[in-house]
Backbone as CSV, one residue per row, in Angstrom:
resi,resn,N_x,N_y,N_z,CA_x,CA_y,CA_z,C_x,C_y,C_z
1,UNK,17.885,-3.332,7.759,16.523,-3.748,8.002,15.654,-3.337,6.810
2,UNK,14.645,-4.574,6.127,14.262,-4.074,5.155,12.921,-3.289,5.534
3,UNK,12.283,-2.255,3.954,11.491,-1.385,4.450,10.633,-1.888,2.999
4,UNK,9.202,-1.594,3.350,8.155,-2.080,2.072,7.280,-0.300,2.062
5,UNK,7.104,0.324,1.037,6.128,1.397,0.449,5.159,0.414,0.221
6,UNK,4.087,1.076,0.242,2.800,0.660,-0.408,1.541,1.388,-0.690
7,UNK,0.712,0.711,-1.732,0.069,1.957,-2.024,-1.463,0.788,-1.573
8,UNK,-2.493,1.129,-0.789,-3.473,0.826,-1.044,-4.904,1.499,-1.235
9,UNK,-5.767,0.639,-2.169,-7.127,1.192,-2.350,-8.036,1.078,-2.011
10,UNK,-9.518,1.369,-2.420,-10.998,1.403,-2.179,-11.072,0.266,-2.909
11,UNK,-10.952,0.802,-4.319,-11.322,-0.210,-5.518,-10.491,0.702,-6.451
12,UNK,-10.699,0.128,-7.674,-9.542,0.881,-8.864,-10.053,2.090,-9.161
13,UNK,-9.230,3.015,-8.854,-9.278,4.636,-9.424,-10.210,5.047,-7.689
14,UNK,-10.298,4.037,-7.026,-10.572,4.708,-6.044,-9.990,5.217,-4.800
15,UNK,-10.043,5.634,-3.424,-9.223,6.244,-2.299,-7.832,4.945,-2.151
16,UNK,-6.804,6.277,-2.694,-5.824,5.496,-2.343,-5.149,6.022,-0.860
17,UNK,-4.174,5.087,-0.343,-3.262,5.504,0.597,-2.171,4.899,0.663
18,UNK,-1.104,5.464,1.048,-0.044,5.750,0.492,0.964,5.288,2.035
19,UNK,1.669,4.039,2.432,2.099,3.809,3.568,3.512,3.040,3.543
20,UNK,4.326,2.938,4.935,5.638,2.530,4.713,5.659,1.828,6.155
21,UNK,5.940,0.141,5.871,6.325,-0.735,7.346,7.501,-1.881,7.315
22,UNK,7.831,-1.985,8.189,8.747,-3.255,8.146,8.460,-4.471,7.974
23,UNK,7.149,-4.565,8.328,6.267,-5.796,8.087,5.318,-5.675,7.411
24,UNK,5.072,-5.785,6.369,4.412,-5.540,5.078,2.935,-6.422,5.791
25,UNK,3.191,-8.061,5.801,2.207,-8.907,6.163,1.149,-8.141,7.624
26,UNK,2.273,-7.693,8.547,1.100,-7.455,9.670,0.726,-6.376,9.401
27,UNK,0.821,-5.328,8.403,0.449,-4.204,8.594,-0.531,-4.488,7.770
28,UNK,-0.588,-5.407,6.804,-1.709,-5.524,5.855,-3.036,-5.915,6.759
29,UNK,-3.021,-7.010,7.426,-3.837,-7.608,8.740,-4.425,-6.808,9.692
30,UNK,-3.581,-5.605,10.380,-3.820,-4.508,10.435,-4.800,-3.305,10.315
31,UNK,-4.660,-3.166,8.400,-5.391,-2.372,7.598,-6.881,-3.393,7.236
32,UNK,-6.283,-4.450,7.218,-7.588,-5.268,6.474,-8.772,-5.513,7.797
33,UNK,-8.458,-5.327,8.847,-8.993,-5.805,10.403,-9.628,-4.516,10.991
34,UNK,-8.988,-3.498,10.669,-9.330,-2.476,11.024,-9.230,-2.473,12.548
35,UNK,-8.183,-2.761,12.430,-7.350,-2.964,14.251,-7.098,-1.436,14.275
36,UNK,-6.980,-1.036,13.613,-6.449,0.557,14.571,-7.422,1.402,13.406
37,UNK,-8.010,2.411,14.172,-8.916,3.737,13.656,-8.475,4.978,12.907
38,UNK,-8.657,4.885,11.930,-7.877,5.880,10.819,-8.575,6.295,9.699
39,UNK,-7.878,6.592,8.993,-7.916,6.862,7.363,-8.632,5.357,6.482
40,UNK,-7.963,4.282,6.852,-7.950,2.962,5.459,-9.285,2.531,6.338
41,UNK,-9.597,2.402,8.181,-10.676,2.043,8.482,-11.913,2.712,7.803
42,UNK,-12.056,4.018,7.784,-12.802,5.088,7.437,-13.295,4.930,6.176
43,UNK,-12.441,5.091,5.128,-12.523,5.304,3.749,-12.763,3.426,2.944
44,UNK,-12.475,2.706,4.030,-12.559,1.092,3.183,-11.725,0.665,2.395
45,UNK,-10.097,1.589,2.546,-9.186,0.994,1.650,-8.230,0.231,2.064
46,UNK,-8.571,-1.291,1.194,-8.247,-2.599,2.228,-7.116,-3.057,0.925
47,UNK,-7.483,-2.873,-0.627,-6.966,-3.652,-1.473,-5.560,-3.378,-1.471
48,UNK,-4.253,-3.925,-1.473,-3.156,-3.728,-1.971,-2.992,-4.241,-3.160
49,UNK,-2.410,-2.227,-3.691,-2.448,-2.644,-5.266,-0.724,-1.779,-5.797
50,UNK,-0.224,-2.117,-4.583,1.317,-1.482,-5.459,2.177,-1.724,-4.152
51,UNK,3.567,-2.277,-4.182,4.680,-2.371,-3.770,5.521,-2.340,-3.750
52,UNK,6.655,-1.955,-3.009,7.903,-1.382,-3.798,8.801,-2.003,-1.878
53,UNK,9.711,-3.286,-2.037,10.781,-3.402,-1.090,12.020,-2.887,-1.688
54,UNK,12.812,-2.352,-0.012,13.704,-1.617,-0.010,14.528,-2.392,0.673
55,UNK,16.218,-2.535,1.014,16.711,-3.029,1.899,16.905,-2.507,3.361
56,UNK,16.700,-0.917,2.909,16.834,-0.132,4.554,15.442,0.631,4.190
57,UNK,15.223,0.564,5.635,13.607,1.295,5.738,13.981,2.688,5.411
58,UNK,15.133,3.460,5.845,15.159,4.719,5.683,14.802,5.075,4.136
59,UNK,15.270,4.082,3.275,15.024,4.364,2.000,13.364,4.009,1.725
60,UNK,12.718,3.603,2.396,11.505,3.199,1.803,10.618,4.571,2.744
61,UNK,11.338,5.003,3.539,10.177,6.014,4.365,10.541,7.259,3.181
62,UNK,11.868,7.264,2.952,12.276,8.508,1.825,11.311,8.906,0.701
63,UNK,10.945,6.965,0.229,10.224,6.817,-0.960,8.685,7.232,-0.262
64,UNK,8.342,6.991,0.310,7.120,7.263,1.083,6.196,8.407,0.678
65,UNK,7.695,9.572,1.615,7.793,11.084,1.662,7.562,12.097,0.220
66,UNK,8.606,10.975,-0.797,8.311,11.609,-2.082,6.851,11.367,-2.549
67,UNK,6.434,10.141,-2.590,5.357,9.647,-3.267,3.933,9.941,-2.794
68,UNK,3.794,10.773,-1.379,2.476,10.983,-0.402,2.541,12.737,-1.266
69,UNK,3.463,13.034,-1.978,3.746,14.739,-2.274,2.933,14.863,-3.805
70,UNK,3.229,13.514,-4.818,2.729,13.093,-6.170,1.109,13.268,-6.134
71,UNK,1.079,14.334,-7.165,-0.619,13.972,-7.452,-1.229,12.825,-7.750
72,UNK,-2.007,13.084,-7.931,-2.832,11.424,-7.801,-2.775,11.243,-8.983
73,UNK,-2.792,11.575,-9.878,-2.571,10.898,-11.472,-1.390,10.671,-11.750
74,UNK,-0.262,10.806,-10.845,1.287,10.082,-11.072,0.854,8.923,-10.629
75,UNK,0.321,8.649,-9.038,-0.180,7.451,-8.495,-0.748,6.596,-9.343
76,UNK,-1.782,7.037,-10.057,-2.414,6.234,-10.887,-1.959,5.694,-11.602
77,UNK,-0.863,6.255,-12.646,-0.233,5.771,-13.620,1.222,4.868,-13.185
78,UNK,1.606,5.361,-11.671,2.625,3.947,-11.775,1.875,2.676,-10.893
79,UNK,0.485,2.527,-10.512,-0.147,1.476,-9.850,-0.597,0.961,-11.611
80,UNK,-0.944,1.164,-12.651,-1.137,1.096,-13.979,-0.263,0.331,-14.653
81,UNK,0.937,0.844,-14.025,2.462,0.373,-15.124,2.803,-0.906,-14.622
82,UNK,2.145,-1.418,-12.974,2.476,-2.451,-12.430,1.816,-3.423,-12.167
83,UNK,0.275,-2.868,-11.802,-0.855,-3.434,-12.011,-1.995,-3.381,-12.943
84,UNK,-2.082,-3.721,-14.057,-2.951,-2.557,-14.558,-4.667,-3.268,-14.242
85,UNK,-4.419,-4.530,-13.919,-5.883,-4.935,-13.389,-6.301,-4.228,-12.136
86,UNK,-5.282,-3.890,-11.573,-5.512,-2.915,-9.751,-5.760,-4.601,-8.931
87,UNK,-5.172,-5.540,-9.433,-5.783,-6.674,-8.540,-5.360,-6.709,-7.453
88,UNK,-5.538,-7.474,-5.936,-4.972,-7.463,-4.849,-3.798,-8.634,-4.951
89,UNK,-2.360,-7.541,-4.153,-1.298,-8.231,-4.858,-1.231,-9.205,-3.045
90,UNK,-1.884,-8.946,-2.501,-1.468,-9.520,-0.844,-1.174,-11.126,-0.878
91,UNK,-2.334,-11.735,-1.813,-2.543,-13.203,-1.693,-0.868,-13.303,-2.435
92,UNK,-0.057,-12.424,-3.380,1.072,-12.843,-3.572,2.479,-12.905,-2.563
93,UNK,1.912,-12.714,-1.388,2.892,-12.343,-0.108,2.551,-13.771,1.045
94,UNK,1.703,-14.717,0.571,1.595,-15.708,0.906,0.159,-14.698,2.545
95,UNK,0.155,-13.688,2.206,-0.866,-12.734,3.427,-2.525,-13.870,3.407
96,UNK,-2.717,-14.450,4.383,-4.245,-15.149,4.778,-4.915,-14.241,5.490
97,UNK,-6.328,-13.511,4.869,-7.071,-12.423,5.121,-7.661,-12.688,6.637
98,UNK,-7.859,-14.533,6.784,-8.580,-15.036,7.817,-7.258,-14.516,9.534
């Protein structure tokens, strides 16, 4: 079963968070809807700006675990190496905000 990491933001260089689902699309819908009360509702971090699929989730919660431990200027610099506009990568997942 595959597993998706992801990193999302405020805006660039701003509140990131750092998450792991099987369904990349509904969890984005989710975060962007502010269907459930948290952290990304709170803070306004809607943009997805880094992704990383896995084939087994265990490996993507692993990656998760390591990457929620990384200071934030590792974060920065591999959302940089992949994005360096910080643009929102969702519209590339075929994800409709509506």
């Amino acid at each position: 079963m595959k597993g998706y990491v992801y990193i999302l933001a405020s805006a660039r260089n701003g509140t990131l968070y750092v998450g792991v689902t099987r369904d990349i699309v509904r969890r984005l819908h989710e975060h962007r809807s502010d269907a459930l009360p948290g952290f990304t509702e709170r803070y306004g971090v809607h943009r997805l700006v880094h992704l990383e699929e896995y084939d087994w989730l265990a490996d993507a919660i692993a990656r998760e675990k390591r990457l929620k431990k990384w200071k934030r200027a590792w974060k920065l610099q591999l959302i940089e190496e992949g994005n360096p506009r910080w643009a929102d990568l969702a519209p590339t997942l075929g994800f409709d905000p509506s």
